[in-house]
C-alpha positions as CSV (number, residue, x, y, z in Angstrom):
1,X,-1.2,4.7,34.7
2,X,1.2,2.1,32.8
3,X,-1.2,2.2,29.8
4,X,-1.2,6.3,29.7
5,X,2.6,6.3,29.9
6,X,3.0,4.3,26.5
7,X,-0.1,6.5,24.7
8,X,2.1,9.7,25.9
9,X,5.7,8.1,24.7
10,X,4.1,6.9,21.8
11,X,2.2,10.1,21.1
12,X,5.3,12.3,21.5
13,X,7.4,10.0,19.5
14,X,5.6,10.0,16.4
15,X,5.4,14.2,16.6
16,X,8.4,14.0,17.1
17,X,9.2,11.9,13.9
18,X,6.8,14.2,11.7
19,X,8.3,17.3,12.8
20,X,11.7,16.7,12.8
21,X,12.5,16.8,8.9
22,X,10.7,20.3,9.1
23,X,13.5,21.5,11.7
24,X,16.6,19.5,10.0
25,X,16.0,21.0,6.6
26,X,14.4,23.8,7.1
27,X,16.6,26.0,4.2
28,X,17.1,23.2,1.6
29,X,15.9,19.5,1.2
30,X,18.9,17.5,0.2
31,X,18.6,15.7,-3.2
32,X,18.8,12.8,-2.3
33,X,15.8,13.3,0.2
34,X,13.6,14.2,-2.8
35,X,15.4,11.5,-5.0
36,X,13.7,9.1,-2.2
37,X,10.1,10.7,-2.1
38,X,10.3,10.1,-5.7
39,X,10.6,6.1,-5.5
40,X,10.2,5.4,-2.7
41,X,6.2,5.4,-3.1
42,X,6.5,2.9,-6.5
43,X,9.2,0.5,-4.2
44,X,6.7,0.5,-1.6
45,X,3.8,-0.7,-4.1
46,X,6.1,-3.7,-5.7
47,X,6.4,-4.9,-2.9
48,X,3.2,-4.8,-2.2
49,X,2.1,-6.9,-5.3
50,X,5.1,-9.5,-4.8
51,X,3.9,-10.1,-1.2
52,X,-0.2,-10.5,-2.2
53,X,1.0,-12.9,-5.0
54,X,3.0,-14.7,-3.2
55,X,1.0,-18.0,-2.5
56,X,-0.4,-17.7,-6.0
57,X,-0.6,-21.2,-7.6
58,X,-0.6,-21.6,-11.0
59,X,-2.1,-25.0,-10.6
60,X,-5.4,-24.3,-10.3
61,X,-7.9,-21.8,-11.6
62,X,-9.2,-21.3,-7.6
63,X,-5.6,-19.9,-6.9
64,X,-4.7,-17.6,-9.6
65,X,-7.9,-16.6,-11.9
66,X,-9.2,-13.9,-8.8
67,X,-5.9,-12.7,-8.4
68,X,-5.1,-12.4,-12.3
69,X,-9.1,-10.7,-12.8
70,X,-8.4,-8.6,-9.4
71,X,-4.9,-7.2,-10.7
72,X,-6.5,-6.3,-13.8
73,X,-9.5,-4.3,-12.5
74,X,-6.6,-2.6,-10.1
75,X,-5.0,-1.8,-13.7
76,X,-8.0,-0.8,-15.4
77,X,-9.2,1.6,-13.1
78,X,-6.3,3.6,-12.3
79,X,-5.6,4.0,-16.0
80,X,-9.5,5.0,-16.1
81,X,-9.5,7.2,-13.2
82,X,-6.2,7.7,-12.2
83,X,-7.2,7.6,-8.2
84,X,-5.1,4.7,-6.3
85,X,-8.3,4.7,-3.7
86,X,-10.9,3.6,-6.2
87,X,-8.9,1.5,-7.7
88,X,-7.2,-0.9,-4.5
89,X,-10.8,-0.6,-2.9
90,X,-12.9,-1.8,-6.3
91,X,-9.9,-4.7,-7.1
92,X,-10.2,-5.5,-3.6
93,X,-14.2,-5.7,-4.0
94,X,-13.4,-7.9,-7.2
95,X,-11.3,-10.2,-5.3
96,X,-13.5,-10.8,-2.1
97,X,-16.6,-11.7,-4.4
98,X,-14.9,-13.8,-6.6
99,X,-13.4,-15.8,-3.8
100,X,-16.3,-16.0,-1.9
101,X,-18.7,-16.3,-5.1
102,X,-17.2,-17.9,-7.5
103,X,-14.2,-19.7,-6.9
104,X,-14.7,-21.7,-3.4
C-alpha cells in the first residue's frame, strides 16, 4: 500500500507541474518566461559538456584523444544533420568504441 501511495503523489505531482503553467498564463506568457525557454536549453547543454570533461587529463592521449575525437563527431554531425539525437547517440557510439577499442 506504502509503495502505491508514492506512485499516486508522485504521479499527481508531476501533472500537476505540467499543467500548471497552462492555467497561470493562460492569456499571455510573460517575457521573461519565453526569454528563459530561449536559453535555457543552450545553459543546460554547457553544462553538460563542462561536467563530461571534467576529469579530462591532458596528460595522456588515453584521457583526452576519445573525448577530443567524440566532441568532434558530436560537432560534425549536428552541423551535418542538424538533429541533436543522431548526433549525442553517434558521439556517444564514437566514444564507447574508442575507449573500449582503442584506447584501454
Amino acid at each position: 500500500m506504502h509503495s502505491w501511495l508514492i506512485v499516486i503523489v508522485i504521479s499527481l505531482t508531476t501533472i500537476a507541474i505540467r499543467f500548471l503553467p497552462f492555467v497561470l498564463f493562460k492569456n499571455r506568457t510573460p517575457s521573461f518566461i519565453m526569454y528563459l525557454g530561449k536559453v535555457l536549453p543552450m545553459c543546460a547543454m554547457a553544462m553538460l559538456v563542462v561536467y563530461c570533461l571534467k576529469d579530462v587529463s591532458l596528460k595522456s592521449a588515453e584521457s583526452f584523444a576519445p573525448s577530443l575525437v567524440s566532441g568532434a563527431i558530436v560537432i560534425l554531425t549536428y552541423k551535418w544533420k542538424h538533429n541533436t539525437g543522431i548526433s549525442i547517440l553517434s558521439g556517444t557510439i564514437i566514444y564507447m568504441l574508442l575507449v573500449q577499442y582503442f584506447f584501454r
